[in-house]
Backbone as a ProteinNet text record, in pm:
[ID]
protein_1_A
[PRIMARY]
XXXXXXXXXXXXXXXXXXXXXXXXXXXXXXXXXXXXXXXXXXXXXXXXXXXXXXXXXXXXXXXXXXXXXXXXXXXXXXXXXXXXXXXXXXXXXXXXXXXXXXXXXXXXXXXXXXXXXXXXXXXXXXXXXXXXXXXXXXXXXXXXX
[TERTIARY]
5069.2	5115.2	5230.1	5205.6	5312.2	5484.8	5576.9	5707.1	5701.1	5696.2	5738.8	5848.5	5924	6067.1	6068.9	5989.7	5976.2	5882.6	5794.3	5713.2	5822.8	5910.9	5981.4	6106.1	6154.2	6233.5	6151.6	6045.1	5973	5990.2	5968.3	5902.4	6031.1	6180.6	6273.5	6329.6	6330.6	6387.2	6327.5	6162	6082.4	6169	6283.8	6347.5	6389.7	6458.6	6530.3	6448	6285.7	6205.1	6145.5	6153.7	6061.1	6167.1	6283.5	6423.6	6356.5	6357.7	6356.4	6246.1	6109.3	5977.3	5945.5	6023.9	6041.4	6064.1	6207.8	6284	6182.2	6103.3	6057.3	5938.2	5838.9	5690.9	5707.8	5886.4	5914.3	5962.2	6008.2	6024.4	5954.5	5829.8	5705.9	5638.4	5643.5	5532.3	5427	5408.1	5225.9	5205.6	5300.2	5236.2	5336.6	5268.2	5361.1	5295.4	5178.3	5128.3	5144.4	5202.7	5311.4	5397.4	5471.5	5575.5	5550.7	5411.6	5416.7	5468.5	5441.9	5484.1	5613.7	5687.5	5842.9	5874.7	5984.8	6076	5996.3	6048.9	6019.5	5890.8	5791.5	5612.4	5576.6	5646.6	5645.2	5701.8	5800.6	5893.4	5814.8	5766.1	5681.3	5599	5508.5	5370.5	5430.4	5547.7	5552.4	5588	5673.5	5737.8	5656.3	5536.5	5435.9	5366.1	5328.5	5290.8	5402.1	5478.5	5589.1	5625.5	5562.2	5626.9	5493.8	5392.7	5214.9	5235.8	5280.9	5228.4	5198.1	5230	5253.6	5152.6	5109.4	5001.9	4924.1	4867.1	4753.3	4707.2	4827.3	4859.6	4747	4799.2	4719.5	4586.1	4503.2	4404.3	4282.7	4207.4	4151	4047.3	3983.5	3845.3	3917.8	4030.7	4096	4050.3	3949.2	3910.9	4003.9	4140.6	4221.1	4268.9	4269.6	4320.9	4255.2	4087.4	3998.4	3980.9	3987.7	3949	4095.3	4220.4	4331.5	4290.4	4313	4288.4	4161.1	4054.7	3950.5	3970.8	4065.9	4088.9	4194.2	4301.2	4395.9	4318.1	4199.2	4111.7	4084.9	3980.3	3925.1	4034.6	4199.8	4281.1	4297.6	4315.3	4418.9	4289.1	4176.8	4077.4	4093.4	4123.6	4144.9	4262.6	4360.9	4465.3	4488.5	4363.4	4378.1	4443	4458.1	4539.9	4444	4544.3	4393.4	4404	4281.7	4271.8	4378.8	4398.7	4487	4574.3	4633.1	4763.4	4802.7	4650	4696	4668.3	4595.9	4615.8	4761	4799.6	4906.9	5056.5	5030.4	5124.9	5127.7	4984.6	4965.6	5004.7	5018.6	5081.2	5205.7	5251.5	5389.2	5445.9	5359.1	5414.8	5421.6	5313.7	5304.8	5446.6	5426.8	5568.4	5693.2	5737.2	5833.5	5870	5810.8	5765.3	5785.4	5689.3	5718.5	5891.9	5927.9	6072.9	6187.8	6151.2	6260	6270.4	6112.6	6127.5	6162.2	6157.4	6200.3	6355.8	6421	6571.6	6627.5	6547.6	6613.7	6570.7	6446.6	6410.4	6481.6	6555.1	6647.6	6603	6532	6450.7	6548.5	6571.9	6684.5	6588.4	6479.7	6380.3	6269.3	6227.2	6101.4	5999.3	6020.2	5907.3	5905.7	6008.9	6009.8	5997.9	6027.1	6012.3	5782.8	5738	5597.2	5577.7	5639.9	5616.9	5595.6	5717.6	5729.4	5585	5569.7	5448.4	5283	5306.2	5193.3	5220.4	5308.4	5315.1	5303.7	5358.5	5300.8	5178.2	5097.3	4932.1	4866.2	4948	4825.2	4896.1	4995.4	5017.4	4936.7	4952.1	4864.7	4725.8	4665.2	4491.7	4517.5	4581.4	4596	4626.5	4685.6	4668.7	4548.7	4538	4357.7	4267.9	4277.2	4168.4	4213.9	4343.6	4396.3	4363	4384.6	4310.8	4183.3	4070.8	3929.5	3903.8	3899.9	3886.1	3979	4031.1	4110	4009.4	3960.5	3913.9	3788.4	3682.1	3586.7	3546.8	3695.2	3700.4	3728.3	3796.7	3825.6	3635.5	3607.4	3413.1	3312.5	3329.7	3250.5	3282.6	3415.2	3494.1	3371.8	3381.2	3323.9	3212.3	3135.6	2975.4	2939.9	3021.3	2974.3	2924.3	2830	2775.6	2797.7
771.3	651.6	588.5	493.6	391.6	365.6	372.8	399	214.6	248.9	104.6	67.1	150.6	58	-38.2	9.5	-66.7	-174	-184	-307.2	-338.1	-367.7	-417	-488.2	-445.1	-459.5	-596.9	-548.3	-673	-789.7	-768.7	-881.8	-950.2	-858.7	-933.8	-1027.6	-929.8	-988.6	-1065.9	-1119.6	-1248	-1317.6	-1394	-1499.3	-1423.1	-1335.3	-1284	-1277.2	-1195.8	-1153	-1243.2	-1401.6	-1521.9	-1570.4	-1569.4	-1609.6	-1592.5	-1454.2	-1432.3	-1443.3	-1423.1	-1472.4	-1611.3	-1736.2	-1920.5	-1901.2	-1844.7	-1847.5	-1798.2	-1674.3	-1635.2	-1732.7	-1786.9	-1896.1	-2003.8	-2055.8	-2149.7	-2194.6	-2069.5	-2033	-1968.1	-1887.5	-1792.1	-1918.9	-1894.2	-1935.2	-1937.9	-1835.7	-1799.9	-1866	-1937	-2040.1	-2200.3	-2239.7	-2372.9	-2478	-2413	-2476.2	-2528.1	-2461.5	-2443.4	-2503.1	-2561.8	-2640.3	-2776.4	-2822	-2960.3	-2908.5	-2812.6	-2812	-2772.6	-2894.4	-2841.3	-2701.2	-2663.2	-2552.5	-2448.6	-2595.9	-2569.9	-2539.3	-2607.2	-2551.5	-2420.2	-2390.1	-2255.6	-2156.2	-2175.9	-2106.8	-2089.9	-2195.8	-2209.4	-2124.9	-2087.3	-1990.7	-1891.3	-1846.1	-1692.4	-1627.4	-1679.4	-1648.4	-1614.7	-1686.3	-1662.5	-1555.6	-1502.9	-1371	-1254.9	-1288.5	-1175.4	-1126	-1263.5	-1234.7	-1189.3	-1194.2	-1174.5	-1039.4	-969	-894.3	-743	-703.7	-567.6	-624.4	-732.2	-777.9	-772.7	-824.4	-809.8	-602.3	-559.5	-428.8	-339.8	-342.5	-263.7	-341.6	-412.3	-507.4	-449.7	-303.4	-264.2	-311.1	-418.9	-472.3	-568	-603.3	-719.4	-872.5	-878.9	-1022.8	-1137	-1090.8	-1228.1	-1213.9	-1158	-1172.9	-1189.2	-1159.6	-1181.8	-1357.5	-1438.7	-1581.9	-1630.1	-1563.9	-1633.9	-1651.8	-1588.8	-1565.7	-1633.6	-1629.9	-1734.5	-1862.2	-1901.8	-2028.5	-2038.2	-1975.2	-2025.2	-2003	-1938.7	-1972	-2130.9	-2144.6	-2281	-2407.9	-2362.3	-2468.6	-2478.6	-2357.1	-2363.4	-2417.1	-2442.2	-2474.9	-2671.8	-2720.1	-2795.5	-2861.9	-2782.3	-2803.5	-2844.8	-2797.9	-2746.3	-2659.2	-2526.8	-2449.6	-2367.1	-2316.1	-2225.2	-2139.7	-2050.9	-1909.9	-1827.3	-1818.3	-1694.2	-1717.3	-1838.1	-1869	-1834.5	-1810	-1807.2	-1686.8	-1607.8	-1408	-1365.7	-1426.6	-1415	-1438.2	-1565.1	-1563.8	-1453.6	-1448.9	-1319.3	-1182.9	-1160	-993.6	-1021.3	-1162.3	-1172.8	-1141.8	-1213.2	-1210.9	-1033.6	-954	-814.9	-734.6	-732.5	-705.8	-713	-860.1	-878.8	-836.5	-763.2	-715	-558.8	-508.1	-362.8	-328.2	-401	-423.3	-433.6	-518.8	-520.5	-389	-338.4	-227.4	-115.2	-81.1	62	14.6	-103.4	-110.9	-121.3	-166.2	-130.1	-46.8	56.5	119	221.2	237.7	387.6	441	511.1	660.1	793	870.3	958.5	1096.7	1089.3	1237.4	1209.7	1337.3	1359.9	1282.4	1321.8	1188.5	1061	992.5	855.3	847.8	940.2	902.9	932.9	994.3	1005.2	865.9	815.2	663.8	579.7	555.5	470.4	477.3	567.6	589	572.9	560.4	520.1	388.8	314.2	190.6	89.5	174.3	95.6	137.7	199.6	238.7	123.7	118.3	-6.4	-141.4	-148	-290.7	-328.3	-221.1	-226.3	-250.4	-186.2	-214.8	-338.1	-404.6	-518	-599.9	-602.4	-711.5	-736.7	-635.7	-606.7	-681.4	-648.9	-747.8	-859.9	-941.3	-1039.3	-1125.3	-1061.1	-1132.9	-1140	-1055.2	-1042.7	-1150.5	-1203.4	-1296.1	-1418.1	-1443.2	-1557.4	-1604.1	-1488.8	-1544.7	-1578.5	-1512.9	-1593.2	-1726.5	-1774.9	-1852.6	-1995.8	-1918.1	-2029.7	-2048.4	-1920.7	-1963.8	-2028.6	-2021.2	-2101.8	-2230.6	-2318.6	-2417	-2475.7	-2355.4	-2418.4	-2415.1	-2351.7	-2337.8	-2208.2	-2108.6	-1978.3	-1929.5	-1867.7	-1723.2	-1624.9
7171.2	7101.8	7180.6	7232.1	7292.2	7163.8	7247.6	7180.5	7115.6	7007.1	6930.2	6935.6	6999.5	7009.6	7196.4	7238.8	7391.5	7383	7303.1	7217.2	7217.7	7086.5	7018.5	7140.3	7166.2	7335.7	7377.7	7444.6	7516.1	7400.9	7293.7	7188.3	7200.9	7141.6	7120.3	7239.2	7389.2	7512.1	7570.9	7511.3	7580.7	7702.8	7608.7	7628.2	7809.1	7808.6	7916.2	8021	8005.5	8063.2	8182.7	8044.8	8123.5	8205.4	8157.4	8277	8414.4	8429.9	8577.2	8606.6	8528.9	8595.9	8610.3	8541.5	8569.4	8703.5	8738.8	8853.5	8976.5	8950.1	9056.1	9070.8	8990.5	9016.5	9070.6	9005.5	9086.7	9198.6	9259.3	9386.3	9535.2	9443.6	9495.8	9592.9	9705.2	9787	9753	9708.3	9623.9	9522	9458.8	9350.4	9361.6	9434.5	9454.7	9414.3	9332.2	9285.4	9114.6	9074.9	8917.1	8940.5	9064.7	9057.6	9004.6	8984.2	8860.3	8800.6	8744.4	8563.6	8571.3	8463.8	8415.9	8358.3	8392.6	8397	8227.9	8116.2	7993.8	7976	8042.4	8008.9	8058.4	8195.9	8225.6	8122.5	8093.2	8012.4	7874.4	7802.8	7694.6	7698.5	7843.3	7842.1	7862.6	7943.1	7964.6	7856.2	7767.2	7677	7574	7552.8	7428.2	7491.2	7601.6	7652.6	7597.6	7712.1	7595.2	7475.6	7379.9	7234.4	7176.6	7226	7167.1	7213.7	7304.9	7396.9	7319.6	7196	7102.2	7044.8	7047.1	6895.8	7005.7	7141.1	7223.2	7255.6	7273.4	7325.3	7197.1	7062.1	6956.3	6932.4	6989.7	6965.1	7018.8	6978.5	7069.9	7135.2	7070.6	7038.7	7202.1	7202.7	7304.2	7252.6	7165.4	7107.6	7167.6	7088.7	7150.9	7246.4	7333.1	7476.4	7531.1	7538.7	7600.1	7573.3	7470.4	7425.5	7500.8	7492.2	7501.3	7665.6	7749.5	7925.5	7930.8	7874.1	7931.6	7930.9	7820.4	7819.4	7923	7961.7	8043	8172.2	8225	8343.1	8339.4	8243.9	8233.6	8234.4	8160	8203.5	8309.4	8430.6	8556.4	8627.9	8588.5	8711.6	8631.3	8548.1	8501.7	8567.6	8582.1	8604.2	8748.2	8863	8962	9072.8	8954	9064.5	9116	9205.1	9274.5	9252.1	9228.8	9141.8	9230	9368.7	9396.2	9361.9	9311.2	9261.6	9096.9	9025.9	8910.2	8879.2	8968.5	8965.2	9021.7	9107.9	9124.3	9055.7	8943.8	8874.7	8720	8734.5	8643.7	8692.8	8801.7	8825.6	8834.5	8885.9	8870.9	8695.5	8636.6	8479.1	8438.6	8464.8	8480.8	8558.2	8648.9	8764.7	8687.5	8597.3	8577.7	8441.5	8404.9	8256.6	8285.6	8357.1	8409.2	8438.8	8554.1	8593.7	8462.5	8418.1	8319.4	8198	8180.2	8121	8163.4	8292.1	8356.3	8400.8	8385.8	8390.3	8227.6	8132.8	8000.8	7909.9	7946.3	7827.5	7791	7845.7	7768.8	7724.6	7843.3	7783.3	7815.4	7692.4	7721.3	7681.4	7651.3	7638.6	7672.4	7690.2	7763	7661.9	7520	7499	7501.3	7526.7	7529.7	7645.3	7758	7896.7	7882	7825.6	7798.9	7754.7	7655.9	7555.9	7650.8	7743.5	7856	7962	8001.7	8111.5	8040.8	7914.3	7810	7835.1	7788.4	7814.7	7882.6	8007.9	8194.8	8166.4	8169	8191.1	8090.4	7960.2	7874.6	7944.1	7995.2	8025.1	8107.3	8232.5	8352	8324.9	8235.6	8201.4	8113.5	8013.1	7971.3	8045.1	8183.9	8263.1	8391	8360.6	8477.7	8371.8	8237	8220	8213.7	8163.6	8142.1	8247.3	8398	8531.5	8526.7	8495.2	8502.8	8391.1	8247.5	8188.1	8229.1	8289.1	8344.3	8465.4	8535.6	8662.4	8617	8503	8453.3	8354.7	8307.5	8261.8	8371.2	8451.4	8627.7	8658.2	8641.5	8712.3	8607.1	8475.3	8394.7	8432.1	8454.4	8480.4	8599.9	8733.5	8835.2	8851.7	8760	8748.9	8803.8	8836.9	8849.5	8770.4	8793.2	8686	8706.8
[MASK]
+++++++++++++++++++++++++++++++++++++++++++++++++++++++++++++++++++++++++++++++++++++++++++++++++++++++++++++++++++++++++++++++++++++++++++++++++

């Protein structure tokens, strides 16, 4: 069982989380393509990842994360970014999420240090698929099958 208090962490510290992941997309070589979008629209999407992210996490079926990421495929091909740019801002959003939790989770026992390493493992498979339905929602967009 994943430590509900490191859910809870992410949910509350959104705000902090997306700080430094705005700063880094809008700076990343690898997505210079997000630099249309204002500071606040970035900030708007990362942040609703962060604050969903305990309600996507217990969702085993993935229903809504699977509908939520197909649609943000089909926007960013809308949008015209280019898919390596928008897998890329997705491991960035991952990365910066991981990071901030292994610098604040205050794990002071062996089971919360267990809680914690439960937690990187579902984030990690929640963002493998989060990319895999993103990138098929980018190929329905372009007529892939």
């Amino acid at each position: 069982m994943i430590s509900i208090m490191l859910v809870k962490m992410i949910e509350e510290h959104a705000e902090q989380i997306t700080e430094g992941l705005l700063k880094d997309i809008q700076t990343n070589p690898k997505t210079t393509s997000y630099q249309q979008f204002s500071a606040e629209e970035i900030q708007k999407r990362a942040y609703n990842v962060y604050k969903n992210l305990g309600e996507w996490l217990i969702d085993t079926k993935g229903t809504k994360a699977k509908q939520s990421y197909q649609a943000l495929g089909r926007q960013r091909f809308e949008e015209n970014i280019p898919l390596s740019q928008v897998v890329f801002a997705l491991v960035l959003t991952k990365n910066h999420l991981l990071k901030y939790v292994k610098m604040f989770g205050l794990v002071d026992t062996a089971l919360e240090l267990h809680r914690e390493l439960e937690l990187f493992r579902l984030v990690t498979e929640f963002y493998d698929k989060a990319i895999y339905y993103t990138i098929r929602g980018y190929e329905e967009m372009s007529g892939v099958k």
